[in-house]
TIMI-2910 file (N, C-alpha, C, CB; in pm, 1 decimal, decimal comma, always signed):
<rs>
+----------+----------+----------+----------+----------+----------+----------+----------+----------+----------+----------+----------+------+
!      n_x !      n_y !      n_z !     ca_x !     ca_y !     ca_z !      c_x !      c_y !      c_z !     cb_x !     cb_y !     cb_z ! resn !
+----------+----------+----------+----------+----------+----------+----------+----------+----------+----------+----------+----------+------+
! +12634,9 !  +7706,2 ! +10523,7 ! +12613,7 !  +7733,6 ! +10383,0 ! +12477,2 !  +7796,0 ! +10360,6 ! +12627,9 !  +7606,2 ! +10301,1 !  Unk !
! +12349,9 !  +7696,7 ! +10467,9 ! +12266,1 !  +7792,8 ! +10401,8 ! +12264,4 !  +7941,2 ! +10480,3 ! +12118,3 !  +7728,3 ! +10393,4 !  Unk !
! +12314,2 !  +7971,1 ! +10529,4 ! +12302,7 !  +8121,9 ! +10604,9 ! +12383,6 !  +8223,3 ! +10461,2 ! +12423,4 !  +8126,7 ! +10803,4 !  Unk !
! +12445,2 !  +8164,0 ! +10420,6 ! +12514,4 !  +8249,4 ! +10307,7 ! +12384,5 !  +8234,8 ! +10176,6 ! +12698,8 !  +8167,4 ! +10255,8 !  Unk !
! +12294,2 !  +8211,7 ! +10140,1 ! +12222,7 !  +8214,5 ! +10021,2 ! +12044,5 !  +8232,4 ! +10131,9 ! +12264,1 !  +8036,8 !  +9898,2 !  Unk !
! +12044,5 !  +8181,0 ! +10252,1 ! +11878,7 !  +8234,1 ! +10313,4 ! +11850,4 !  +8355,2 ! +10298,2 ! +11847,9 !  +8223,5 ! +10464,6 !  Unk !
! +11930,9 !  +8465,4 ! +10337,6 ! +11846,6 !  +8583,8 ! +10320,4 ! +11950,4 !  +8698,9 ! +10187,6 ! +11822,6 !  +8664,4 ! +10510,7 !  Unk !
! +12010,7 !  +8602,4 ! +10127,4 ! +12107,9 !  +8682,2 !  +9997,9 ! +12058,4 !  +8648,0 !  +9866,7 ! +12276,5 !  +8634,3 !  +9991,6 !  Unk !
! +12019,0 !  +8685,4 !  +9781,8 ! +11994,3 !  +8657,8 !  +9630,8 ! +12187,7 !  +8688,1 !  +9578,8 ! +11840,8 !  +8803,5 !  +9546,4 !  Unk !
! +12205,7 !  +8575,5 !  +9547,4 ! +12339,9 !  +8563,3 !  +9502,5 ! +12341,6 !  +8601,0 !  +9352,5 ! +12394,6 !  +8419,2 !  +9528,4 !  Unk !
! +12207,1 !  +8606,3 !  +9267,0 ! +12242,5 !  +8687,0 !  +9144,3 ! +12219,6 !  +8786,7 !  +9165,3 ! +12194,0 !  +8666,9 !  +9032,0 !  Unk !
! +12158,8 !  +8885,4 !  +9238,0 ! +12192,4 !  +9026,2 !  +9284,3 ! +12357,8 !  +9050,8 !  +9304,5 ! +12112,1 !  +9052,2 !  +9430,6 !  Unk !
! +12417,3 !  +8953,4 !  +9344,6 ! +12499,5 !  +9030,2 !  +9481,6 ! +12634,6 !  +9025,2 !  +9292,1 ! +12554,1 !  +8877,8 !  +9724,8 !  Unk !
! +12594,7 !  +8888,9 !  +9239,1 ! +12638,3 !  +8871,1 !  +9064,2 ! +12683,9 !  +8966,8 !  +8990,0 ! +12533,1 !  +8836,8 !  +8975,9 !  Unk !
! +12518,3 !  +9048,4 !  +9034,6 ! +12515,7 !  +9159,4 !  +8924,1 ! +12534,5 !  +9311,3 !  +8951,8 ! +12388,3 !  +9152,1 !  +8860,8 !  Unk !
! +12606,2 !  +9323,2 !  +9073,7 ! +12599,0 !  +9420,5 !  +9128,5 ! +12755,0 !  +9499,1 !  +9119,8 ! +12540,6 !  +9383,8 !  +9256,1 !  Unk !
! +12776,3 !  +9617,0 !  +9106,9 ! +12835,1 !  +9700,9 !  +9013,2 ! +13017,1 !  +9712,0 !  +9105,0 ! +12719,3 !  +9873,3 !  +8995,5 !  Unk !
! +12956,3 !  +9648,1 !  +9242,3 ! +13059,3 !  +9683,7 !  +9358,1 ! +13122,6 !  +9472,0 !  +9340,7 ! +12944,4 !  +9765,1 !  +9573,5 !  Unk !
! +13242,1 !  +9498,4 !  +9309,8 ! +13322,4 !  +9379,5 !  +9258,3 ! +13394,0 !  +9354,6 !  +9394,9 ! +13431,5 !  +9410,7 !  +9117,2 !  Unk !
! +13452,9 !  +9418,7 !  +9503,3 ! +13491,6 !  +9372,7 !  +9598,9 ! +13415,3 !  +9281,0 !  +9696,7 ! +13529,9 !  +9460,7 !  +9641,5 !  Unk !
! +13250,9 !  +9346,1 !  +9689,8 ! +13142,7 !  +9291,1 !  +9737,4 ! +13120,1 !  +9159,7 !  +9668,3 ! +13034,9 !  +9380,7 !  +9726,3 !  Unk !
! +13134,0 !  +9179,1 !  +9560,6 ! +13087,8 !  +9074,2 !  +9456,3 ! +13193,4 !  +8924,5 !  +9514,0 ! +13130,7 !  +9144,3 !  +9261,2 !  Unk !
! +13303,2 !  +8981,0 !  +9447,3 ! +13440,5 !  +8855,0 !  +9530,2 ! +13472,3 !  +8816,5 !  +9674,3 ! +13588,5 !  +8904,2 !  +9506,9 !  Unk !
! +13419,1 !  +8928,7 !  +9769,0 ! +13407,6 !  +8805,6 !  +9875,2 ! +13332,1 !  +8745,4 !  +9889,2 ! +13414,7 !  +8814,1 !  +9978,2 !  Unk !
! +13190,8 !  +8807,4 !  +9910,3 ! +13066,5 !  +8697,8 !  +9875,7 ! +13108,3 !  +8551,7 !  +9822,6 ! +12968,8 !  +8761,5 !  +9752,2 !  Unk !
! +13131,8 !  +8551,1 !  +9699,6 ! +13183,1 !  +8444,8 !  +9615,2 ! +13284,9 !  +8343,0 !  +9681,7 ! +13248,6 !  +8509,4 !  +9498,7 !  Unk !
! +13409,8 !  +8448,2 !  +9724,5 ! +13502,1 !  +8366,4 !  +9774,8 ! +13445,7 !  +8274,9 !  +9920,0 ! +13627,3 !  +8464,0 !  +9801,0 !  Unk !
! +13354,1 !  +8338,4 ! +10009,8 ! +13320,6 !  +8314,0 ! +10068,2 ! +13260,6 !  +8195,5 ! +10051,1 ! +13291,2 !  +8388,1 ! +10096,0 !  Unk !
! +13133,2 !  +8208,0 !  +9984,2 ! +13032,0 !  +8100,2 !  +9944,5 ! +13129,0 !  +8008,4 !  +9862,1 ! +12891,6 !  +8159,7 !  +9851,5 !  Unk !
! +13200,3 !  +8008,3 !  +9774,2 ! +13280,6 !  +7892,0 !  +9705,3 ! +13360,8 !  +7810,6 !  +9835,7 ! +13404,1 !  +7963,2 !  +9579,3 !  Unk !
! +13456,0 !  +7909,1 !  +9934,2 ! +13535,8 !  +7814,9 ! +10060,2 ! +13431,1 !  +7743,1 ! +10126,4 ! +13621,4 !  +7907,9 ! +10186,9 !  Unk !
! +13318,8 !  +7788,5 ! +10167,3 ! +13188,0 !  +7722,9 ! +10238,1 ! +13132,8 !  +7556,4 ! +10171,3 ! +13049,3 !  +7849,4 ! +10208,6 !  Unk !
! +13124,6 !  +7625,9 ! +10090,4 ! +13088,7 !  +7485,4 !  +9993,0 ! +13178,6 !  +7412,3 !  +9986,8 ! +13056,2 !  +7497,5 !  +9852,1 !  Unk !
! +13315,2 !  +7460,8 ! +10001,9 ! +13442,2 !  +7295,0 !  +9956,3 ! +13469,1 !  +7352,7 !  +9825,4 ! +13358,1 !  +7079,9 !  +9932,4 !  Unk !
! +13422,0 !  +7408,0 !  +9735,3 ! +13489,4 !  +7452,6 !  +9605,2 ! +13585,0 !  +7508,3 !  +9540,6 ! +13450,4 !  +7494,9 !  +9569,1 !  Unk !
! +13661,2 !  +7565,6 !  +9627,4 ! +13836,9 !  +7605,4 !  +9658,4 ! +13888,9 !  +7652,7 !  +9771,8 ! +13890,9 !  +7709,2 !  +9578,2 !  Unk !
! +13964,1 !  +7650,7 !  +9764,0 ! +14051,3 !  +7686,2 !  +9895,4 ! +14110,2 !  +7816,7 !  +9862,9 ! +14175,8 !  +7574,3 !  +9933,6 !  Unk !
! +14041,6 !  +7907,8 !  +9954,7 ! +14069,6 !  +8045,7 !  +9972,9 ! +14178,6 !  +8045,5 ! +10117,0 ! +13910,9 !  +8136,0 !  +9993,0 !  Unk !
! +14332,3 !  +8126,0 ! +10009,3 ! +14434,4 !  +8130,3 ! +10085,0 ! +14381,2 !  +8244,0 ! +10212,4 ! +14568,1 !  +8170,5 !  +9990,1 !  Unk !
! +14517,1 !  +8187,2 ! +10310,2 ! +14489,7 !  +8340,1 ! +10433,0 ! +14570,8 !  +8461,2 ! +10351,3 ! +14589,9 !  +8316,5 ! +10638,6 !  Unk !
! +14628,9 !  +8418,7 ! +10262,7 ! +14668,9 !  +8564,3 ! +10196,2 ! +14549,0 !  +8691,1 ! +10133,6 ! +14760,4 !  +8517,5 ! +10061,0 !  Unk !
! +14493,3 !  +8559,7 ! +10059,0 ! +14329,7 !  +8617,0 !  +9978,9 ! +14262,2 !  +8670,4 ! +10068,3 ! +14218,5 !  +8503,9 !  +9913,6 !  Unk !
! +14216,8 !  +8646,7 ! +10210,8 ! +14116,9 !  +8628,6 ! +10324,7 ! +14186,6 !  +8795,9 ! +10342,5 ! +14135,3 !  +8471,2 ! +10469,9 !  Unk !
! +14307,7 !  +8830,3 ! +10417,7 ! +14349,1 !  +8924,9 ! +10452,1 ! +14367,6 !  +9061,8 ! +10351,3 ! +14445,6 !  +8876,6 ! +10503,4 !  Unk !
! +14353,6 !  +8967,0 ! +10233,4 ! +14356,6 !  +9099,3 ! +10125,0 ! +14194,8 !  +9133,1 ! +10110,8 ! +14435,4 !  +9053,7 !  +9945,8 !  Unk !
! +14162,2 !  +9082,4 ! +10116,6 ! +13973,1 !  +9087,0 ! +10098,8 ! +13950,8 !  +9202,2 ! +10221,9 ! +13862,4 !  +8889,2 ! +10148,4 !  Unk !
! +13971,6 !  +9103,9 ! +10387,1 ! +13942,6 !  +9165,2 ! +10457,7 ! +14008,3 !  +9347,7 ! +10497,4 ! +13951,4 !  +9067,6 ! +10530,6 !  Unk !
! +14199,3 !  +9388,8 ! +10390,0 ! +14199,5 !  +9494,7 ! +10416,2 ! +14155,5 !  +9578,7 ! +10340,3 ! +14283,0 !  +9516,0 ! +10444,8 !  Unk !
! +14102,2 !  +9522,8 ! +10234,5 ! +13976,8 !  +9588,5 ! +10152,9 ! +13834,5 !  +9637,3 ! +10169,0 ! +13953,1 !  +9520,0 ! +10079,0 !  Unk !
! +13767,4 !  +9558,1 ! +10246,7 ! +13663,8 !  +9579,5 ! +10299,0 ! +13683,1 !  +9648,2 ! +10470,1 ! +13594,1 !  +9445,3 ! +10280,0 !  Unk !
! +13788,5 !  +9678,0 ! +10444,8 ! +13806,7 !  +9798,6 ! +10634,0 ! +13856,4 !  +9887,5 ! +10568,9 ! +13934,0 !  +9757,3 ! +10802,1 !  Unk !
! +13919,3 !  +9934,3 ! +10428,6 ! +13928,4 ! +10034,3 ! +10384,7 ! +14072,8 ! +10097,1 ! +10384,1 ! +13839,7 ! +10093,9 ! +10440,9 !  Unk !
! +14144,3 !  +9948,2 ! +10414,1 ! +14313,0 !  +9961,2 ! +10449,5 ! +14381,2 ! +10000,4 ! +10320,1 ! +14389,9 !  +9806,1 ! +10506,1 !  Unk !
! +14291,8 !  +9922,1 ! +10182,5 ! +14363,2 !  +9935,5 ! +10080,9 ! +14264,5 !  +9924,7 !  +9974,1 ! +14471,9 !  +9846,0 ! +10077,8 !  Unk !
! +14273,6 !  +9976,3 !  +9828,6 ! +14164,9 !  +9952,8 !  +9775,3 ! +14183,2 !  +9862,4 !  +9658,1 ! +14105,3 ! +10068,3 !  +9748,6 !  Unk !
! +14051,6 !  +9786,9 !  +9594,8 ! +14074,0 !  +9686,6 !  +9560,2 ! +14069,6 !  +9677,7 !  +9385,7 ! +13989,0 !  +9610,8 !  +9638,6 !  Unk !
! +14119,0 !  +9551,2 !  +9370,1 ! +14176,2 !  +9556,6 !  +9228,8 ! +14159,6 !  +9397,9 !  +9169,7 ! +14350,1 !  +9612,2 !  +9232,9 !  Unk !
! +14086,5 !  +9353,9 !  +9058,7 ! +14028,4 !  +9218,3 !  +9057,7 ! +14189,3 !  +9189,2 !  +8996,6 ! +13860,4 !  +9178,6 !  +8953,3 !  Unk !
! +14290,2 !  +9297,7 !  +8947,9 ! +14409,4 !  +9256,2 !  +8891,0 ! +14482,4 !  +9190,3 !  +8968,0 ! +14478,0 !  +9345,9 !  +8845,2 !  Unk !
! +14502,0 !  +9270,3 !  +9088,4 ! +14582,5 !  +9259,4 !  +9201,7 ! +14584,3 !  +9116,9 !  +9270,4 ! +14537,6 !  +9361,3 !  +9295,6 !  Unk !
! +14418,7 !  +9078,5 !  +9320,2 ! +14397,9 !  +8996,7 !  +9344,4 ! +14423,1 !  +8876,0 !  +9234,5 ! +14303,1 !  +9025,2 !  +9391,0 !  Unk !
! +14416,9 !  +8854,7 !  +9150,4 ! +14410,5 !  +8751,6 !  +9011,2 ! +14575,4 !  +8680,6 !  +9044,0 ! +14395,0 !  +8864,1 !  +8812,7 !  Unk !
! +14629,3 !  +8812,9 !  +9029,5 ! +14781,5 !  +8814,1 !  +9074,4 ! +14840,9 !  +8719,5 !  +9166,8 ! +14810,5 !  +8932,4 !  +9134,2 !  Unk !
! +14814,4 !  +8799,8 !  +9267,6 ! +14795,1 !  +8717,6 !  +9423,5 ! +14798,0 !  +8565,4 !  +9449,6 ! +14657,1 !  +8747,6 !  +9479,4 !  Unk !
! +14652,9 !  +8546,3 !  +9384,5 ! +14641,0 !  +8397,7 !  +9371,4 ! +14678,8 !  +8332,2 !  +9284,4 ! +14543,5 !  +8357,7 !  +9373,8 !  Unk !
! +14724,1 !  +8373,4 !  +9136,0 ! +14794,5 !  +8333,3 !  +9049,6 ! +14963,8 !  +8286,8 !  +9133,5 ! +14785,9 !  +8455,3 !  +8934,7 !  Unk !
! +14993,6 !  +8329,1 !  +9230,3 ! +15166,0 !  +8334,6 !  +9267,3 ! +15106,1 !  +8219,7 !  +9383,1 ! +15267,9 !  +8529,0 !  +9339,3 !  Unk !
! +14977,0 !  +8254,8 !  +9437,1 ! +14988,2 !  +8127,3 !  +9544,1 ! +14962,2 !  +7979,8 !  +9479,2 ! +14868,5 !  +8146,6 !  +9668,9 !  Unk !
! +14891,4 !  +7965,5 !  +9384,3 ! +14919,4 !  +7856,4 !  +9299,1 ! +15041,2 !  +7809,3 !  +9258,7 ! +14867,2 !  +7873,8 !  +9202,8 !  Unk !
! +15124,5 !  +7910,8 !  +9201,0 ! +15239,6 !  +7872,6 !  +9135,4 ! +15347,8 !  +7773,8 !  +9264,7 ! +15313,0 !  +8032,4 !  +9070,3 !  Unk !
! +15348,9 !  +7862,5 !  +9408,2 ! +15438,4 !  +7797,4 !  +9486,2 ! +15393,4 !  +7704,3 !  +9592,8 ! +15511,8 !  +7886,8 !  +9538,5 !  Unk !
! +15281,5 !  +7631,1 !  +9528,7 ! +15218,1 !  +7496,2 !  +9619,4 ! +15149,4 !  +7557,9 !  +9727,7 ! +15337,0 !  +7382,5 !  +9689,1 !  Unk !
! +15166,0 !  +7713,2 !  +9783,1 ! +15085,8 !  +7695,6 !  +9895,1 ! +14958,8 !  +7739,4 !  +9931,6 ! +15141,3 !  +7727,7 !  +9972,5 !  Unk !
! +14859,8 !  +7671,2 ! +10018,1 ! +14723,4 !  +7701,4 !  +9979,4 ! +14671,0 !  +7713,0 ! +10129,2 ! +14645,1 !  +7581,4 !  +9876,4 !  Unk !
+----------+----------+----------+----------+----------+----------+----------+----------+----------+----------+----------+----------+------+
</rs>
């Protein structure tokens, strides 16, 4: 946990204009901490976002995890 906030200002990374950056960070640092459980669906959509497989969408994602809630699995 602390390797994710030692050398990151997390209200930079907050306020910063790039939202894919912004949500894994987050997702990251929230699974680290125990503060939710980030599906392997989320993990793989993040990660084919950030390799440039697909591009990203806070809708898409909202979505995503909205349907993995709905059917218990996490």
């Amino acid at each position: 946990m602390a390797a994710l906030t030692a050398n990151v200002n997390p209200t930079e990374i907050y306020a910063s204009d790039d939202m894919l950056i912004t949500d894994s960070y987050f997702s990251l640092l929230h699974y680290a901490s125990g503060e939710e459980i980030v599906t392997d669906t989320e993990w793989k959509y993040l990660l084919d976002c950030l390799n440039g497989d697909r591009g990203y969408s806070l809708d898409e994602k909202l979505h995503m995890t909205d349907l993995n809630g709905l059917d218990g699995s996490v």
